[in-house]
N, CA, C, O and CB atoms as a CASP TS submission, in Angstrom:
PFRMAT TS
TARGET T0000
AUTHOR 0000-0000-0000
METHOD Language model
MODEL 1
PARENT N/A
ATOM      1  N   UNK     1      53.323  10.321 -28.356  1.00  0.00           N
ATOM      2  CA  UNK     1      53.635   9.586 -29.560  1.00  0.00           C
ATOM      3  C   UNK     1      53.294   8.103 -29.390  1.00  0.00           C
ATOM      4  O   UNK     1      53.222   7.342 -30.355  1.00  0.00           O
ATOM      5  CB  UNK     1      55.110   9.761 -29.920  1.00  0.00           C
ATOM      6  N   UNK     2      53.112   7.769 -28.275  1.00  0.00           N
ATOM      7  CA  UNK     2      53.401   6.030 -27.964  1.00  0.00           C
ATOM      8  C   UNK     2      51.799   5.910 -27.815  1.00  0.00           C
ATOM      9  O   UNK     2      51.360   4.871 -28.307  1.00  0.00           O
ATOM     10  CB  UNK     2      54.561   5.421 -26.225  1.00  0.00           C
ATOM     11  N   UNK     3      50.826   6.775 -27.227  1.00  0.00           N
ATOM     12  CA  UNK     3      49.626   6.606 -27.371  1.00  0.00           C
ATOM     13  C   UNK     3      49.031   6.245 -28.445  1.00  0.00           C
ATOM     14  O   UNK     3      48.021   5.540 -28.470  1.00  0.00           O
ATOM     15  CB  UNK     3      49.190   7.406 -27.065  1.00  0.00           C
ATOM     16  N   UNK     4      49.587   6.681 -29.371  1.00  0.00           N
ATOM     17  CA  UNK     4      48.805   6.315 -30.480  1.00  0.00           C
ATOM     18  C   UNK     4      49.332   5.169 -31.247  1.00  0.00           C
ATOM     19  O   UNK     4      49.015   4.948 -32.416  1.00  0.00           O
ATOM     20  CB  UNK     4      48.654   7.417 -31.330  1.00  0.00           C
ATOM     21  N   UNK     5      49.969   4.603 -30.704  1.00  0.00           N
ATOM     22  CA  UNK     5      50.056   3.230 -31.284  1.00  0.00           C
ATOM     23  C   UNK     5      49.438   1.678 -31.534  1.00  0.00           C
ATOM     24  O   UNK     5      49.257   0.881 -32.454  1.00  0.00           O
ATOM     25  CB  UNK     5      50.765   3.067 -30.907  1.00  0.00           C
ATOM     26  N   UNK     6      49.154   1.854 -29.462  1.00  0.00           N
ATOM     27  CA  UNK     6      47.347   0.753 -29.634  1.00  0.00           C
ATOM     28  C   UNK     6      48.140  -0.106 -29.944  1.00  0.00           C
ATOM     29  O   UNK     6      49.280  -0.078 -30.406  1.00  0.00           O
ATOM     30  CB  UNK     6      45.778   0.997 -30.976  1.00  0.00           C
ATOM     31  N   UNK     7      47.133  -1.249 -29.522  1.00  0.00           N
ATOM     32  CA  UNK     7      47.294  -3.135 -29.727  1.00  0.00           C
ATOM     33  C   UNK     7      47.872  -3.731 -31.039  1.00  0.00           C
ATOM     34  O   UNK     7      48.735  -4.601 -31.157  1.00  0.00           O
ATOM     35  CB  UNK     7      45.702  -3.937 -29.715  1.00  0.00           C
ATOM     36  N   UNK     8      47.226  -3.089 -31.946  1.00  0.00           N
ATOM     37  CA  UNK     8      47.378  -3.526 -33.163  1.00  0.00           C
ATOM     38  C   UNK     8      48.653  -3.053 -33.719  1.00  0.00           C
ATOM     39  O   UNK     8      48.932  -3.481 -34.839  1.00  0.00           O
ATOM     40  CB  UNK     8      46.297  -3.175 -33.921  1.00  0.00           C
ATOM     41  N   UNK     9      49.303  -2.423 -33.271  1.00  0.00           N
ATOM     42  CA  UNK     9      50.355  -1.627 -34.153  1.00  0.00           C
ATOM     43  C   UNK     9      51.740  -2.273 -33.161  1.00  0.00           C
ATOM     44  O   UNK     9      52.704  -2.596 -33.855  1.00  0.00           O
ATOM     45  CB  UNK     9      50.076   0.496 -34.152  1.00  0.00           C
ATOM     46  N   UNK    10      51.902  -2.471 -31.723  1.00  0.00           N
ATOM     47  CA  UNK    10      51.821  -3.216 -31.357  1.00  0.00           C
ATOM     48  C   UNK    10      52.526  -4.307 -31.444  1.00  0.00           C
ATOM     49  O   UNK    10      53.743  -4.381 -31.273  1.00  0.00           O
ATOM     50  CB  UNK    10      51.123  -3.195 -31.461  1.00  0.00           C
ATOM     51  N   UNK    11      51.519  -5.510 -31.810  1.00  0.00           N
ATOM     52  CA  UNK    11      51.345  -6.645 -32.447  1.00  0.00           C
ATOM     53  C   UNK    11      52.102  -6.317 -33.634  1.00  0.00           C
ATOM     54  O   UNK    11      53.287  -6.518 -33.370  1.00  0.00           O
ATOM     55  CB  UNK    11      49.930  -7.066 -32.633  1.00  0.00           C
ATOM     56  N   UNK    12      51.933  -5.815 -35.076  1.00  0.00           N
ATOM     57  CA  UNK    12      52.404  -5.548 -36.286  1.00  0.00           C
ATOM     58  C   UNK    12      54.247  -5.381 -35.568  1.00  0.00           C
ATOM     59  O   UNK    12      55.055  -6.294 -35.736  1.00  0.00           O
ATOM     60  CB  UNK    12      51.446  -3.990 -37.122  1.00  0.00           C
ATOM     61  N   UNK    13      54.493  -4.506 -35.054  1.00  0.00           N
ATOM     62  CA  UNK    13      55.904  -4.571 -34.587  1.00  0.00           C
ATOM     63  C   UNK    13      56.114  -5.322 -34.125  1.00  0.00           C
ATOM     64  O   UNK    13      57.196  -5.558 -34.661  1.00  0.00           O
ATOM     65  CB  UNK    13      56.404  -3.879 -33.962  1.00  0.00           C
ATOM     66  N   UNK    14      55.896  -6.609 -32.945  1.00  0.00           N
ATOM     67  CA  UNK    14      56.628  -7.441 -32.880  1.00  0.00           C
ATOM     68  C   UNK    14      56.469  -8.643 -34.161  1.00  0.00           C
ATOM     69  O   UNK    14      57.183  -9.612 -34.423  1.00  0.00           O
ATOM     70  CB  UNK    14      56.463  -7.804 -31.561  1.00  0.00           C
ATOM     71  N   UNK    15      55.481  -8.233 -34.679  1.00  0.00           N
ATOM     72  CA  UNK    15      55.338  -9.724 -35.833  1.00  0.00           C
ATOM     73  C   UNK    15      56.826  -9.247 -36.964  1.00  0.00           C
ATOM     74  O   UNK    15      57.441  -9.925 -37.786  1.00  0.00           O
ATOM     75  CB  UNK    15      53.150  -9.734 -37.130  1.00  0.00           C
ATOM     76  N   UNK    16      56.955  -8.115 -36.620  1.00  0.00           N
ATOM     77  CA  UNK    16      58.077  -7.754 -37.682  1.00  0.00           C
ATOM     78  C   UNK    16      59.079  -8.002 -37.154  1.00  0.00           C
ATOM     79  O   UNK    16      59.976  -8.490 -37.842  1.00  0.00           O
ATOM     80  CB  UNK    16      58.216  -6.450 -38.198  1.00  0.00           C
ATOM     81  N   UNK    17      59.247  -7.817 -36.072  1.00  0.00           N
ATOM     82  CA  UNK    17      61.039  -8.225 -35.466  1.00  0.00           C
ATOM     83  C   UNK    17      60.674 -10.082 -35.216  1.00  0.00           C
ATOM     84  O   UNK    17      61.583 -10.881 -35.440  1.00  0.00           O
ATOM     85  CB  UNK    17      61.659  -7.063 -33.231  1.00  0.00           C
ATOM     86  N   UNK    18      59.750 -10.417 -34.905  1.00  0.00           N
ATOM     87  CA  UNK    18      59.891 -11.690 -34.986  1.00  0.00           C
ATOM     88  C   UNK    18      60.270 -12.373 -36.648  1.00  0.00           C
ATOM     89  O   UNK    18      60.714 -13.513 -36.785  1.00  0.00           O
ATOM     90  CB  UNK    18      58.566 -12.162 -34.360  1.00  0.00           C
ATOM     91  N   UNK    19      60.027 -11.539 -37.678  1.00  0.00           N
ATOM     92  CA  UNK    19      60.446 -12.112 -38.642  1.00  0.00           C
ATOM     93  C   UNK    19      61.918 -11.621 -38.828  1.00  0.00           C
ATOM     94  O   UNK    19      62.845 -12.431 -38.854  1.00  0.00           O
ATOM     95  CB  UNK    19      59.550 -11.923 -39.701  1.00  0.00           C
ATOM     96  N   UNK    20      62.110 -10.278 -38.956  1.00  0.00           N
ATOM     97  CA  UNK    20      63.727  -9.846 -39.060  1.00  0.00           C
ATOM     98  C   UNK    20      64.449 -10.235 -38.240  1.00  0.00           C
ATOM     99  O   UNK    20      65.632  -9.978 -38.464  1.00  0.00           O
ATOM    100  CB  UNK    20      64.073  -8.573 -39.014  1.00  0.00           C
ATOM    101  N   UNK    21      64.165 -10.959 -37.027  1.00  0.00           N
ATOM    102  CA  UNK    21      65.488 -11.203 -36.065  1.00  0.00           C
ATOM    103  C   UNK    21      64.890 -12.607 -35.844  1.00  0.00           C
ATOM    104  O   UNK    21      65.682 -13.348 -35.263  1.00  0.00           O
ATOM    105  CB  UNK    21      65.809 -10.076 -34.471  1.00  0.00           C
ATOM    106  N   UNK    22      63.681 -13.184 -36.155  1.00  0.00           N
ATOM    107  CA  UNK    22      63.810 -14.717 -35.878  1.00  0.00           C
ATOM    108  C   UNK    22      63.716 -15.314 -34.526  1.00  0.00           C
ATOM    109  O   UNK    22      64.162 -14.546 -33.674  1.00  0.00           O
ATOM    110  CB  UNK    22      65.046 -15.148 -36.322  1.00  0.00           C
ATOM    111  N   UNK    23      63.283 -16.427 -34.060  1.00  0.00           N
ATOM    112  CA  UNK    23      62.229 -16.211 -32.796  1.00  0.00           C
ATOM    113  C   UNK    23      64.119 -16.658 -31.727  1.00  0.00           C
ATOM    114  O   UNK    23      64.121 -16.550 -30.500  1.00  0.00           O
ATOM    115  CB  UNK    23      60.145 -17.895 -32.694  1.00  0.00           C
ATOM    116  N   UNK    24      65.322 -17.065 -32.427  1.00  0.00           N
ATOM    117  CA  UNK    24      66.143 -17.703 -31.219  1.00  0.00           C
ATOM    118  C   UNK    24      66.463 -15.911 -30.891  1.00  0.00           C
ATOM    119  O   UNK    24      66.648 -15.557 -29.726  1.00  0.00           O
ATOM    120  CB  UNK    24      67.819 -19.103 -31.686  1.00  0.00           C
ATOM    121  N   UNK    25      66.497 -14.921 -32.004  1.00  0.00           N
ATOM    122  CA  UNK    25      67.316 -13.537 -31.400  1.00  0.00           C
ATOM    123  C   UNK    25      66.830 -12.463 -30.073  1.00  0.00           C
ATOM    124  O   UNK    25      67.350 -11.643 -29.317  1.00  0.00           O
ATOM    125  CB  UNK    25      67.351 -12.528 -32.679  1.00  0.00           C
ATOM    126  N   UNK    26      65.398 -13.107 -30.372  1.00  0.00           N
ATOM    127  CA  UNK    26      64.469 -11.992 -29.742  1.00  0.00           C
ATOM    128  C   UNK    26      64.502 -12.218 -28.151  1.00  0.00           C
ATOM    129  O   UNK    26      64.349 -11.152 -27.556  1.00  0.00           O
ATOM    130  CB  UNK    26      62.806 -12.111 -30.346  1.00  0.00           C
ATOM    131  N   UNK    27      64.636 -13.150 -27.448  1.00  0.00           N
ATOM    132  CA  UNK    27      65.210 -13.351 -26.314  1.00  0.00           C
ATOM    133  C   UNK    27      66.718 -12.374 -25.584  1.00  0.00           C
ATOM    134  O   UNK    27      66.862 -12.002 -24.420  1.00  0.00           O
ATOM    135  CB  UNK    27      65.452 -14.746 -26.567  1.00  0.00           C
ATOM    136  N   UNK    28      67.508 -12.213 -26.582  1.00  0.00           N
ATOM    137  CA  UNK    28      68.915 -12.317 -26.336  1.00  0.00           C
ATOM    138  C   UNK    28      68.745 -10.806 -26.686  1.00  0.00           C
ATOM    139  O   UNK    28      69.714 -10.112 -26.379  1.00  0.00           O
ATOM    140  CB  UNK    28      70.001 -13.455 -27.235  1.00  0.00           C
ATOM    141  N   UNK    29      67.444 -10.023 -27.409  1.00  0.00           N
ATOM    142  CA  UNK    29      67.590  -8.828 -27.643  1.00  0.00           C
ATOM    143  C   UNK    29      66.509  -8.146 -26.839  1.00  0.00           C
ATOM    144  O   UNK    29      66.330  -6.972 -27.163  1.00  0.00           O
ATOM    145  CB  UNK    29      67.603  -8.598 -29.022  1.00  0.00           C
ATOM    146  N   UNK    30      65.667  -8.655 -25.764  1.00  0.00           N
ATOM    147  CA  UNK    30      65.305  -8.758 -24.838  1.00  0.00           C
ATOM    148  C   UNK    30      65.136  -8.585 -23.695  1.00  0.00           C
ATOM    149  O   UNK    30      64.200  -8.174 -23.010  1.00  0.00           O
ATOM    150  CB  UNK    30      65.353  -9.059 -24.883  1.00  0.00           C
ATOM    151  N   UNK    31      66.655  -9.118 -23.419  1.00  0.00           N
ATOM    152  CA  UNK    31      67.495  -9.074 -22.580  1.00  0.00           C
ATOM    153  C   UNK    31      68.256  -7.796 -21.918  1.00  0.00           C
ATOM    154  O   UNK    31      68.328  -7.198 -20.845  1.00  0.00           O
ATOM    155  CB  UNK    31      68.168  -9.788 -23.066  1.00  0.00           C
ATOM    156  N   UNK    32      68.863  -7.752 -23.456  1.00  0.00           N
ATOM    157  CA  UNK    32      69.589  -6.499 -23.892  1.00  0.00           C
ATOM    158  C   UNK    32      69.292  -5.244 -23.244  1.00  0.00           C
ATOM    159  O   UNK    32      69.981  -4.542 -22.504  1.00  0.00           O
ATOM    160  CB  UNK    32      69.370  -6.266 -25.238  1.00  0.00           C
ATOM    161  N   UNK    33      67.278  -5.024 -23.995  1.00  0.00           N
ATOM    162  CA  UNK    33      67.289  -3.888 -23.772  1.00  0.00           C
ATOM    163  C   UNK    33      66.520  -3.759 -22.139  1.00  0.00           C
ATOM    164  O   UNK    33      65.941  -2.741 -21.762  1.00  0.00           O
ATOM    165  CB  UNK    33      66.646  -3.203 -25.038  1.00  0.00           C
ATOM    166  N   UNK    34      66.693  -5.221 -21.178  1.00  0.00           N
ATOM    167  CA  UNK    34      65.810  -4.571 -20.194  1.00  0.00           C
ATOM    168  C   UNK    34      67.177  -4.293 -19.669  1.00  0.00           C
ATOM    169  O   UNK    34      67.176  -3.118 -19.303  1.00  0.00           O
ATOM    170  CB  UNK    34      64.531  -5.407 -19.259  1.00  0.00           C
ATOM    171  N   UNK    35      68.558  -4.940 -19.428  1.00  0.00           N
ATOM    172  CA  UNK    35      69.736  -4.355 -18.796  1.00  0.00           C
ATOM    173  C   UNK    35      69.762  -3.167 -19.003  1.00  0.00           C
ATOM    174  O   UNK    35      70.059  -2.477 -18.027  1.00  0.00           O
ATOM    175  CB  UNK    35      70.899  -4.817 -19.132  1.00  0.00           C
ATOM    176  N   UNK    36      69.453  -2.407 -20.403  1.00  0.00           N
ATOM    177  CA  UNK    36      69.882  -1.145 -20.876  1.00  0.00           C
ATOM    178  C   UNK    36      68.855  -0.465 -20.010  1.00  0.00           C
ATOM    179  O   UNK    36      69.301   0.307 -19.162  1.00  0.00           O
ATOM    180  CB  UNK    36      69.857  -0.863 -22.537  1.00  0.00           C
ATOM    181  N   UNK    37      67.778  -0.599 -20.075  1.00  0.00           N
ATOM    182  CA  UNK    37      67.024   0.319 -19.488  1.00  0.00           C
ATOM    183  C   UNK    37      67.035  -0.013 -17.663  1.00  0.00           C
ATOM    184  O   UNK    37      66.523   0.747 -16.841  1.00  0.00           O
ATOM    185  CB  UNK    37      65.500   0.215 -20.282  1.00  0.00           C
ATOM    186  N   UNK    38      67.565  -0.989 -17.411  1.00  0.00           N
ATOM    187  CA  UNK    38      67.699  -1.095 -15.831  1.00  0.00           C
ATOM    188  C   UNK    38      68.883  -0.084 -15.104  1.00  0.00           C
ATOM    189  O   UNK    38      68.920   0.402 -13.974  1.00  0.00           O
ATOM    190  CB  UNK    38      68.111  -2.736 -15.478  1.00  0.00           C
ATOM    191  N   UNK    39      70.051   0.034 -16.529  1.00  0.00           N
ATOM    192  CA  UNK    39      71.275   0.736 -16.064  1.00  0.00           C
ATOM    193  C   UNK    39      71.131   1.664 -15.909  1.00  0.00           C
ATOM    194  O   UNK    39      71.603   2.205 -14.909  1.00  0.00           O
ATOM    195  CB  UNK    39      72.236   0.784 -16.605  1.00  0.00           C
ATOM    196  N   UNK    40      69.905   2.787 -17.440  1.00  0.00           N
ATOM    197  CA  UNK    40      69.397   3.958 -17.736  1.00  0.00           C
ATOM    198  C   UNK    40      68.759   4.287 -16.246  1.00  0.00           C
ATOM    199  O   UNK    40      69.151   5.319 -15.700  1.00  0.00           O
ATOM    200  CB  UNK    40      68.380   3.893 -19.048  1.00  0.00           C
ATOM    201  N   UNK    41      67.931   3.576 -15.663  1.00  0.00           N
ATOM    202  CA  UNK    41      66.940   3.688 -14.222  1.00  0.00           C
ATOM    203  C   UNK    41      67.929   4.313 -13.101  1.00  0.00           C
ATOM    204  O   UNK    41      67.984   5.407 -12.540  1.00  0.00           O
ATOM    205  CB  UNK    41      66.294   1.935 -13.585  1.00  0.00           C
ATOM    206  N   UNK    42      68.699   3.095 -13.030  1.00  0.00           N
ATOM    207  CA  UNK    42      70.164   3.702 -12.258  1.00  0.00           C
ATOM    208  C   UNK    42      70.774   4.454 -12.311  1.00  0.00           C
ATOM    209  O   UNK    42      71.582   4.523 -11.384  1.00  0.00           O
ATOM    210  CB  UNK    42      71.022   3.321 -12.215  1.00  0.00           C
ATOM    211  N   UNK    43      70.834   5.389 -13.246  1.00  0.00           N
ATOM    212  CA  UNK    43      71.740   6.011 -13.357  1.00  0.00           C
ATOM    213  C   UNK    43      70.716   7.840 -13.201  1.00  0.00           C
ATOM    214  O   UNK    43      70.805   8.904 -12.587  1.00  0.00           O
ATOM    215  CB  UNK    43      72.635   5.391 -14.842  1.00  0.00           C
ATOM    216  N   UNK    44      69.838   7.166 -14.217  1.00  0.00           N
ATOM    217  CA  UNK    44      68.811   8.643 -13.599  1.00  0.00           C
ATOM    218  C   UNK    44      68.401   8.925 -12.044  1.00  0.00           C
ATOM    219  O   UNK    44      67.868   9.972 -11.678  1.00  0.00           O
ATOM    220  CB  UNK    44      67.213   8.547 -14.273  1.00  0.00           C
ATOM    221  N   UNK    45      68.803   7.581 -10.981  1.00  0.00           N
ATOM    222  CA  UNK    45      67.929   8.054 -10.079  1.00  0.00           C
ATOM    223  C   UNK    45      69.573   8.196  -9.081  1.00  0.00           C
ATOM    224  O   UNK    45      69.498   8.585  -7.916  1.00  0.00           O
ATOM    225  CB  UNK    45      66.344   6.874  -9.581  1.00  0.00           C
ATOM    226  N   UNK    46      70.810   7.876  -9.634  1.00  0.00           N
ATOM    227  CA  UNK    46      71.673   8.572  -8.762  1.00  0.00           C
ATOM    228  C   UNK    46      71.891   9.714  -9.298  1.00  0.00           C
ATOM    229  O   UNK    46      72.557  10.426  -8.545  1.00  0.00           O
ATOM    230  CB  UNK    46      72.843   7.969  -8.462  1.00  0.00           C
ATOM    231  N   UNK    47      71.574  10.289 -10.444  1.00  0.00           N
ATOM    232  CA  UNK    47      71.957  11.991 -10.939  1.00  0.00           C
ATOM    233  C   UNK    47      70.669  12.297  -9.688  1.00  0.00           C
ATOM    234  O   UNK    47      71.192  13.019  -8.839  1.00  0.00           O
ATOM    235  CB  UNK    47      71.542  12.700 -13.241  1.00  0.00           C
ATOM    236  N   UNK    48      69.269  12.011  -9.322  1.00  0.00           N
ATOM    237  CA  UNK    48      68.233  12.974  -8.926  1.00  0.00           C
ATOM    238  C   UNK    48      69.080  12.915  -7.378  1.00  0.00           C
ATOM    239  O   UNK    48      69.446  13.866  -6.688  1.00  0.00           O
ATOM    240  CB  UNK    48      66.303  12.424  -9.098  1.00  0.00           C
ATOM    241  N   UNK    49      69.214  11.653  -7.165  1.00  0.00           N
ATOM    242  CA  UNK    49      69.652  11.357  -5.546  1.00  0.00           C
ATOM    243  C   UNK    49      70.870  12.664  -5.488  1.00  0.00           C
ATOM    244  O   UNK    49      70.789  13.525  -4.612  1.00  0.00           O
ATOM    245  CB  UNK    49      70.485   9.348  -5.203  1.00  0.00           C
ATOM    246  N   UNK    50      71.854  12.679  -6.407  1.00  0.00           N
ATOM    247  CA  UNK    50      73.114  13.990  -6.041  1.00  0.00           C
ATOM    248  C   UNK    50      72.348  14.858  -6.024  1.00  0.00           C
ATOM    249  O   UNK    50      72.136  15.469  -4.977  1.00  0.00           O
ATOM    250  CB  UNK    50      74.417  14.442  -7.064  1.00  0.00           C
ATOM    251  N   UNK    51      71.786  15.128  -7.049  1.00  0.00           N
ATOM    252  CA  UNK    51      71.163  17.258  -6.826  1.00  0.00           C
ATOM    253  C   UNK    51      70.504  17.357  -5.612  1.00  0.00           C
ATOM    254  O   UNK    51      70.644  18.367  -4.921  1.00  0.00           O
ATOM    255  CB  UNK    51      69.669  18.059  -8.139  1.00  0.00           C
ATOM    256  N   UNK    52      69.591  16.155  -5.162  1.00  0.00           N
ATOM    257  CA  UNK    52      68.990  16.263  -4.066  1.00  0.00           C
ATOM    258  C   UNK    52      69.899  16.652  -3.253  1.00  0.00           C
ATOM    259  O   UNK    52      69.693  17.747  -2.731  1.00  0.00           O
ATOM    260  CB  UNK    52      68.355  15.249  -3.689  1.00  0.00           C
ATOM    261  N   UNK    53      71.381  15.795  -2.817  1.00  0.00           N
ATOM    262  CA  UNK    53      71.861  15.784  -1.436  1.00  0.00           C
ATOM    263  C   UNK    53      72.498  17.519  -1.841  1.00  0.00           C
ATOM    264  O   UNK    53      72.163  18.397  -1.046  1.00  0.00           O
ATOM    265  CB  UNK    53      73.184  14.214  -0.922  1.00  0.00           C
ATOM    266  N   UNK    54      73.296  17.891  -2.937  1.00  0.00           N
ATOM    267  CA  UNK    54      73.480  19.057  -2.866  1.00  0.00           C
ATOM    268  C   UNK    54      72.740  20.377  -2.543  1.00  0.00           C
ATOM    269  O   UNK    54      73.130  21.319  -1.854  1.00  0.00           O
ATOM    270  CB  UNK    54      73.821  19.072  -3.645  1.00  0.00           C
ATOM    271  N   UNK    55      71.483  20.199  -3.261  1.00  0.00           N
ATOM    272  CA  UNK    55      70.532  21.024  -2.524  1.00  0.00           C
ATOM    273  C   UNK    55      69.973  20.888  -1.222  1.00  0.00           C
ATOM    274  O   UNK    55      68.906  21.433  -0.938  1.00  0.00           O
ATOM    275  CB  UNK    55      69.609  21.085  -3.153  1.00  0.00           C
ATOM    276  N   UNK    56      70.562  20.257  -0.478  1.00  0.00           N
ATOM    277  CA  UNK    56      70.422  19.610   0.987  1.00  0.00           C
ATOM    278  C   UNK    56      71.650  20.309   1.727  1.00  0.00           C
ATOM    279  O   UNK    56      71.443  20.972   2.742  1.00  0.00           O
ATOM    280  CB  UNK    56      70.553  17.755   1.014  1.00  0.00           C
ATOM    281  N   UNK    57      72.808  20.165   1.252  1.00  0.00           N
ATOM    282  CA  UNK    57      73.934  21.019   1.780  1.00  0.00           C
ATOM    283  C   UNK    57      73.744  22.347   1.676  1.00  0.00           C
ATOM    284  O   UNK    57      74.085  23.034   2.638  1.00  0.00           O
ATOM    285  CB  UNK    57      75.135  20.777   1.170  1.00  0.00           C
ATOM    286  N   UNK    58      73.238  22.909   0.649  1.00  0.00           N
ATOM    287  CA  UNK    58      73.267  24.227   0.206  1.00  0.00           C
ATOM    288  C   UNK    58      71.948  24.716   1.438  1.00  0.00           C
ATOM    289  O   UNK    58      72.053  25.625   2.261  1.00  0.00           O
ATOM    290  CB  UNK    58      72.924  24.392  -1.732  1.00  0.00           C
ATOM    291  N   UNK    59      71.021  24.006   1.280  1.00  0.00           N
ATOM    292  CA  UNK    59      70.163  24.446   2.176  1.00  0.00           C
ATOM    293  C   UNK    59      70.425  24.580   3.839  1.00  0.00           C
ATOM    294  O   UNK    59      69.925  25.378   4.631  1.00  0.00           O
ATOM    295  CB  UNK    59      69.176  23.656   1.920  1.00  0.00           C
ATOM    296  N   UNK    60      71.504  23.378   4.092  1.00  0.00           N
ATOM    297  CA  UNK    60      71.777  23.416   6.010  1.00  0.00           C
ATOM    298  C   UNK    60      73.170  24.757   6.010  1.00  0.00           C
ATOM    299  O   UNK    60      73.272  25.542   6.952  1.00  0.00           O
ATOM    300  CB  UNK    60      72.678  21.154   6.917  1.00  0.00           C
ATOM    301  N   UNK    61      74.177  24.793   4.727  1.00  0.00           N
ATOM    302  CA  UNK    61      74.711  25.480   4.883  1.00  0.00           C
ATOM    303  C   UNK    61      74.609  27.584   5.236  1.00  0.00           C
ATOM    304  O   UNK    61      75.307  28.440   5.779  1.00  0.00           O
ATOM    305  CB  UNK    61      75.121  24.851   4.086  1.00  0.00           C
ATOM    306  N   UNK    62      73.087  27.489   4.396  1.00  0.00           N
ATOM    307  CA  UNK    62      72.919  28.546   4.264  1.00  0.00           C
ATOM    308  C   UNK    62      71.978  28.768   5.577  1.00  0.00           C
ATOM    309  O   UNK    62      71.798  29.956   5.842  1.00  0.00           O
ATOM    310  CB  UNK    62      72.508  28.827   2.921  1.00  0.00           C
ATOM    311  N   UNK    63      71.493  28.050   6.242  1.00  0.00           N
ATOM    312  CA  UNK    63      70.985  28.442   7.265  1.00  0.00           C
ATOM    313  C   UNK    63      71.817  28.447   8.548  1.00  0.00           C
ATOM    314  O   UNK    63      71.364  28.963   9.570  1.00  0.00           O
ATOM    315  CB  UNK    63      69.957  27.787   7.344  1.00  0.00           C
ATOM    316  N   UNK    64      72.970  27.906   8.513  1.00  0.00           N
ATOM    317  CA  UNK    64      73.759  28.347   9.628  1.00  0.00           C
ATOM    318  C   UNK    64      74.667  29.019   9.625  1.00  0.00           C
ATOM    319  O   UNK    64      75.531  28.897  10.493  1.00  0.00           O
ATOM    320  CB  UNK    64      74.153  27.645  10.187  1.00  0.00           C
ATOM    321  N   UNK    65      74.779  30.292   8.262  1.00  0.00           N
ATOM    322  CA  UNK    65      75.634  31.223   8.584  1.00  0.00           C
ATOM    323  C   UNK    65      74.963  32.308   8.402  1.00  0.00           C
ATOM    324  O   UNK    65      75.486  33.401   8.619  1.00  0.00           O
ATOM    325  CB  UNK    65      76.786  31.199   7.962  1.00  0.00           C
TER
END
């Protein structure tokens, strides 16, 4: 879906939030969403890190009985 969006389209979206939110908001919303997506990062890579270690137990457990 995001492929087909290209430079120009793009551009057209931020020229639009630069008008609906105005150049002091866009910083502060910015911000926002790189925390959000830094927390999202974190949080996906301790769910992969658990299944890993569980399938790590499951695996030493089952080989020593």
């Amino acid at each position: 879906m995001l492929q087909n969006i290209g430079i120009p389209g793009l551009i057209l979206v931020l020229v639009i939030a630069l008008i609906i939110f105005g150049p002091s908001k866009l910083p502060e919303i910015g911000r926002a969403f790189g925390s959000t997506l830094k927390e999202f990062k974190k949080s996906t890579r301790e769910l992969v890190s658990d299944d890993e270690s569980k399938k790590d137990d499951e695996n030493k457990s089952s080989v020593t009985q």
